[in-house]
C-alpha positions in Angstrom: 23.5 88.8 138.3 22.5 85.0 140.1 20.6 84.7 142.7 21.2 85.2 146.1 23.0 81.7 148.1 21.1 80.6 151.5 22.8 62.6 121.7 21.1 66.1 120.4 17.8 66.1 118.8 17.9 68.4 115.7 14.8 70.6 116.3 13.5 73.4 114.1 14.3 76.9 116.6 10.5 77.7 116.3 9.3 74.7 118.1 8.3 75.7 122.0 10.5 75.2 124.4 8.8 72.6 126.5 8.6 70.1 123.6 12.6 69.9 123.0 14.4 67.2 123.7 16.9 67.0 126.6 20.3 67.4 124.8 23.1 65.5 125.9 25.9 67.6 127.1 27.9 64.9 128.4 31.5 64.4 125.5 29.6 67.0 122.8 32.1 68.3 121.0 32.9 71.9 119.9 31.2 73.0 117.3 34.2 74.4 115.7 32.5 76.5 112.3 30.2 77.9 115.5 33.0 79.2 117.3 35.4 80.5 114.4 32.5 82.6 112.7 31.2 83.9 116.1 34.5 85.0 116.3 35.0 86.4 113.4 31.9 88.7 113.4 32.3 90.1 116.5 35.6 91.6 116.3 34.3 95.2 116.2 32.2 94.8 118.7 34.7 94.1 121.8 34.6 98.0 122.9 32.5 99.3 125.5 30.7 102.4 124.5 30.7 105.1 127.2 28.2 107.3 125.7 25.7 103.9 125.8 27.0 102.8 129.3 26.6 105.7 131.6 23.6 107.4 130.2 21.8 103.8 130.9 22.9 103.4 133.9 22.9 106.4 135.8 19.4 107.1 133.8 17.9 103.8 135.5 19.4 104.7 138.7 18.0 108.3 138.7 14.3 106.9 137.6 14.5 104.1 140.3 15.1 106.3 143.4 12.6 109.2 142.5 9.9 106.4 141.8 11.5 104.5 144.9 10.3 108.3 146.2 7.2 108.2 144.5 6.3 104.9 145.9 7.0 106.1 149.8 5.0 109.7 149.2 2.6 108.5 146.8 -1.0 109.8 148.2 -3.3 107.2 146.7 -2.5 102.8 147.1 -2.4 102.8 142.7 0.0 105.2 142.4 2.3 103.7 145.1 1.8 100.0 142.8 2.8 102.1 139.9 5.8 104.2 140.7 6.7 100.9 143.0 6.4 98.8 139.6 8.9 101.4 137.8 11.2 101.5 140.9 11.7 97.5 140.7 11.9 97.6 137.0 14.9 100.5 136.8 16.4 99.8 139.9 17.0 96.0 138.3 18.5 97.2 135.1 20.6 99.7 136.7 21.4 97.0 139.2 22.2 93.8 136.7 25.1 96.5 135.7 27.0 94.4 137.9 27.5 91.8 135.4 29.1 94.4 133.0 31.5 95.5 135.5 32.9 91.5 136.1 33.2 91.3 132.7 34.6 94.8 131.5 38.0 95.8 130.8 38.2 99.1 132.8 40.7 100.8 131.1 38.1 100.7 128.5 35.5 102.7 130.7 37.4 104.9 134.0 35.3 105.5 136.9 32.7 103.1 135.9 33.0 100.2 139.1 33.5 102.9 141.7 30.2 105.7 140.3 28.4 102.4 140.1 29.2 101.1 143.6 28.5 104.5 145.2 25.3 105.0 143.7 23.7 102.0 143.5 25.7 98.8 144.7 26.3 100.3 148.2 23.1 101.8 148.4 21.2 98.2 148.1 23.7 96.3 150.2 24.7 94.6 146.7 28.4 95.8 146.1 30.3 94.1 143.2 32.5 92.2 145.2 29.4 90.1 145.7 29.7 89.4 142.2 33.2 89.9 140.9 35.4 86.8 141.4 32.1 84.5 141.6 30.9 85.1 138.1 34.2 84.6 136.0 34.2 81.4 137.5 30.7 80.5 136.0 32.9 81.2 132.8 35.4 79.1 133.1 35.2 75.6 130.7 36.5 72.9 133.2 34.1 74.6 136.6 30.9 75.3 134.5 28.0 73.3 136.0 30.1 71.4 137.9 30.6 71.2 142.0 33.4 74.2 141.6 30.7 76.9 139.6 29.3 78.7 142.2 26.5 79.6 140.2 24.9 76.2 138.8 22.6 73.9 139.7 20.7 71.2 137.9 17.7 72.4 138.7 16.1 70.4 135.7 17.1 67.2 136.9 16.2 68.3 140.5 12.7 67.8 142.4 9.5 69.8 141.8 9.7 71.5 145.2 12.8 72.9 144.4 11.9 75.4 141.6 9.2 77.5 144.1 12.0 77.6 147.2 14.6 78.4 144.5 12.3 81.0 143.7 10.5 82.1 146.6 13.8 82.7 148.8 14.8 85.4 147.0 11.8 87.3 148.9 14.5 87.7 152.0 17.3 88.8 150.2 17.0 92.5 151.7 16.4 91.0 155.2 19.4 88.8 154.3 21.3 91.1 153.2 20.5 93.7 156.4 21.9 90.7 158.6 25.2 90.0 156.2 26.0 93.7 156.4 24.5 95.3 159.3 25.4 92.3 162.0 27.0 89.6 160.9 29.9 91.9 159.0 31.1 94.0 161.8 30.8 91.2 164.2 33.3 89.1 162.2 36.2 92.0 162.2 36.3 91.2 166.6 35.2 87.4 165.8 38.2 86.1 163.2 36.0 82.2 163.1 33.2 84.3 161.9 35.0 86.2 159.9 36.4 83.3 157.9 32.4 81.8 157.2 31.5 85.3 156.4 33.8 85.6 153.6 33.3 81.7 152.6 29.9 81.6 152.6 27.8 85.5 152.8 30.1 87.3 150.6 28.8 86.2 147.0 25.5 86.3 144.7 25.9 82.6 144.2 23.5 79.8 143.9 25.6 76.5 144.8 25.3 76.1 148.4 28.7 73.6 148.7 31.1 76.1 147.2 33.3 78.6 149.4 34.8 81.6 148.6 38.6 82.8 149.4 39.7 85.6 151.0 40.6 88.3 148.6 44.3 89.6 148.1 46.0 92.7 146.9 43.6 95.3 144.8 41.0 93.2 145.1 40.8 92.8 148.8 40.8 96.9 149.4 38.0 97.5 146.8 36.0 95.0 148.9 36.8 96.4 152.2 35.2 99.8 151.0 32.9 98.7 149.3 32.2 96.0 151.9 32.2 99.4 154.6 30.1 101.4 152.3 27.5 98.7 152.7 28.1 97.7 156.7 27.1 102.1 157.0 23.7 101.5 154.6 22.5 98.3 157.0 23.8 100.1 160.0 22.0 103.3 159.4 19.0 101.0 158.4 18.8 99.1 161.2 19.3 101.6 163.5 16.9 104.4 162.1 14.2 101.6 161.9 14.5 101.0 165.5 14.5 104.2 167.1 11.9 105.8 164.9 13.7 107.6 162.8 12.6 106.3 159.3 9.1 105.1 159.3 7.8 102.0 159.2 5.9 102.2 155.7 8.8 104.0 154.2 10.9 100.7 155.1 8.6 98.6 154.2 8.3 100.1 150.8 12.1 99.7 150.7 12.5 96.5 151.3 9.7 95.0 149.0 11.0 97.2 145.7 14.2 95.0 146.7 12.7 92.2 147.1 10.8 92.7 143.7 14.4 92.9 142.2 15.7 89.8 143.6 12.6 87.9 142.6 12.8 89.2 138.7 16.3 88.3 138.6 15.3 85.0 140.3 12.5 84.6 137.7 15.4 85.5 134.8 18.1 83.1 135.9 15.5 80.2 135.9 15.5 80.6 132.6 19.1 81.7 131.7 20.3 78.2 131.4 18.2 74.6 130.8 19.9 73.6 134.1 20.5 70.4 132.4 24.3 69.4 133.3 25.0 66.5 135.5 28.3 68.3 136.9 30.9 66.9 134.1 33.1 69.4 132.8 31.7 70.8 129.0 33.1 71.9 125.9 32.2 75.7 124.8 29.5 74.4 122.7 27.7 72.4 125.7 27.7 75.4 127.9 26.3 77.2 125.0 23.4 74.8 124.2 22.5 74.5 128.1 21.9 78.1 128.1 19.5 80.1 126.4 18.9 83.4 123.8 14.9 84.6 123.9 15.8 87.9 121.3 12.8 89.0 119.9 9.7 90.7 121.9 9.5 93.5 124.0 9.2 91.6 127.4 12.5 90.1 127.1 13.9 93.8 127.5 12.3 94.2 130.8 13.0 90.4 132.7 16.0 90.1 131.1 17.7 93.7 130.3 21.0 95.1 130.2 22.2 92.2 127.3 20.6 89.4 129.5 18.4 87.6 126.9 21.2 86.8 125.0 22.3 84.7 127.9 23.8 81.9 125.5 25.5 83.9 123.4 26.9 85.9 126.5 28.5 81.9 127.3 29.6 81.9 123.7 31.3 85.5 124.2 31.7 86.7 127.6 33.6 89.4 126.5 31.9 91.2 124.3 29.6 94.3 125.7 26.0 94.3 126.4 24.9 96.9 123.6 26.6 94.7 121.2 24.6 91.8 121.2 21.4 92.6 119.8 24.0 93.5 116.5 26.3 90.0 117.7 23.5 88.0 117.6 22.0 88.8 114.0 25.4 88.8 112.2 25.3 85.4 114.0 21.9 83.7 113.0 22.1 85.3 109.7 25.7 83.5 108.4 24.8 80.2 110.5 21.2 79.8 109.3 18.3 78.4 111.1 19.2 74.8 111.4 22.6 74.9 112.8 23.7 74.5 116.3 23.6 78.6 117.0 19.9 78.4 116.2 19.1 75.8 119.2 19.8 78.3 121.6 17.2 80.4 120.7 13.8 80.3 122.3 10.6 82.3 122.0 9.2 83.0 125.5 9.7 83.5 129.2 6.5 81.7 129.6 7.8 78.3 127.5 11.3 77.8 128.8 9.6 78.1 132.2 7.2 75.4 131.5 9.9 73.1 130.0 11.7 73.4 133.3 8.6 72.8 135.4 8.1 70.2 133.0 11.5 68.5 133.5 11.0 68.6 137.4 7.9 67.2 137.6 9.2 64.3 135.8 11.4 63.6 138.0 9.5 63.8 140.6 7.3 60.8 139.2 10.0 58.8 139.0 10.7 58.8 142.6 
């Protein structure tokens, strides 16, 4: 899931993140040995695994609404933090399902987009249209981190100030999102101008502020308009119990900042998800690969980045293949490629180090202005 719109240096893997050269995306070619053994290894591993996919996902669902609960009822301020800490940690994972179901072959796993969407994409105001048709995009090898990828900026070559709004924005997604659904969508079925920058502009998780979306057709278009109604009831009901008394004031409140806690984790993990160092040329699979990033080991990684997520470059290098595969993908791979070839300069250590690089990259820039 992205956030919400309003010459190579040969360097051993271990060396933090901060202290690596800027590579040079810009005419690197494929890395041809990188992409025939990834390839090869992985063939197994293209099948989604039902008995791994819903017990996950309905599991993180079920332990994000009762400590959502938990968080409303709780009788003492430290067990509200605590059950509100769970609810923003499994209401994410359950949540960054979304990126599975842009990338899953449904025949594969029946059932899985709608239960999903009922439970928890309508629910938050996040349904995967928001997300499906946007994301492949990201994907493709002439629009990646170029003006057409709705989800890339250069945010390393950008200027300090732009990291904390890039971040801190995220805190109004729910109140965003309350406005996208609760007003702005019903307005734009009577008001057809509206409609058209509804759909254009407040109808995708995307980060590039210049790209516009089209109006869906065929399937497509009537998954979104129930989906798209499922959500217009949640903001609705929202908006309208919140005004006449109905839901409390502390019980909304509580609402809205577990989502907001979600939308700034994922803000915090797509920071980090790529170096953010393209200049908007068109890359070969290898450049995309290297201007993303892998952070495998450590237990951290598998809350702030979950559902398959810290193996972000190896998701570019196989979009396909499902999220409990990569842990397996990605050993098979580092094992036959060995620790100085190109798969190995994805790999990172920490949150903590590829954030610093990138504040480090910023403020660089910004001396040079």
């Amino acid at each position: 899931m992205q956030p919400v719109s309003i010459a190579p240096t040969a360097l051993s893997p271990e060396a933090p993140p901060v202290k690596r050269a800027r590579i040079v995306l810009s005419g690197m070619a494929d890395d041809r040995d990188l992409l025939r053994t990834a390839a090869e290894l992985t063939r197994d591993l293209q099948r989604p695994n039902p008995w791994i996919y819903w017990p996950d996902c309905l599991g993180s669902a079920a332990v994000g609404y009762a400590a959502l609960i938990g968080a409303i009822i709780a009788p003492a301020p430290w067990a509200a933090l605590a059950c509100g800490v769970v609810a923003i940690l499994a209401l994410y994972r359950a949540t960054l399902f979304i990126h599975e179901i842009t990338h899953l072959n449904h025949a594969w796993l029946p059932g899985f987009r709608l239960v999903w969407n009922a439970l928890i994409g309508v629910p938050t105001m996040l349904p995967s249209f928001m997300y499906e048709g946007i994301h492949t995009q990201h994907h493709t090898r002439t629009k990646y981190g170029t003006a057409e990828d709705p989800e890339y900026l250069p945010l390393a070559l950008m200027k300090p100030w732009s990291l904390p709004l890039f971040f801190f924005v995220s805190v109004f997604m729910p109140i965003g999102l309350i406005v996208r659904f609760g007003i702005l969508g019903p307005l734009s079925i009577v008001i057809p101008p509206l409609r058209r920058v509804v759909i254009e502009q407040f109808s995708g998780l995307q980060m590039n502020p210049n790209y516009r979306r089209r109006r869906p057709e065929g399937a497509f278009a009537r998954q979104w308009f129930w989906q798209e109604l499922g959500a217009s009831l949640v903001a609705v009901t929202i908006l309208c119990t919140a005004i006449t008394g109905l839901l409390p004031l502390y019980a909304l409140i509580v609402y809205m900042a577990i989502i907001a806690g979600v939308a700034l984790l994922n803000q915090a993990r797509t920071l980090v998800a790529h170096r953010w160092e393209n200049e908007g040329e068109p890359l070969t699979v290898t450049a995309q690969f290297l201007d993303s990033t892998n952070v495998p080991d450590g237990i951290l990684p598998r809350l702030w980045a979950p559902v398959g997520l810290r193996y972000h470059a190896l998701h570019h290098l196989l979009p396909s293949l499902p999220y409990h595969a990569l842990n397996k993908a990605h050993h098979r791979i580092a094992d036959a490629m060995g620790t100085g070839s190109t798969y190995a300069r994805a790999n990172y250590p920490t949150l903590r180090g590829l954030l610093t690089r990138l504040l480090a990259s910023t403020m660089a820039r910004g001396t040079q202005s």
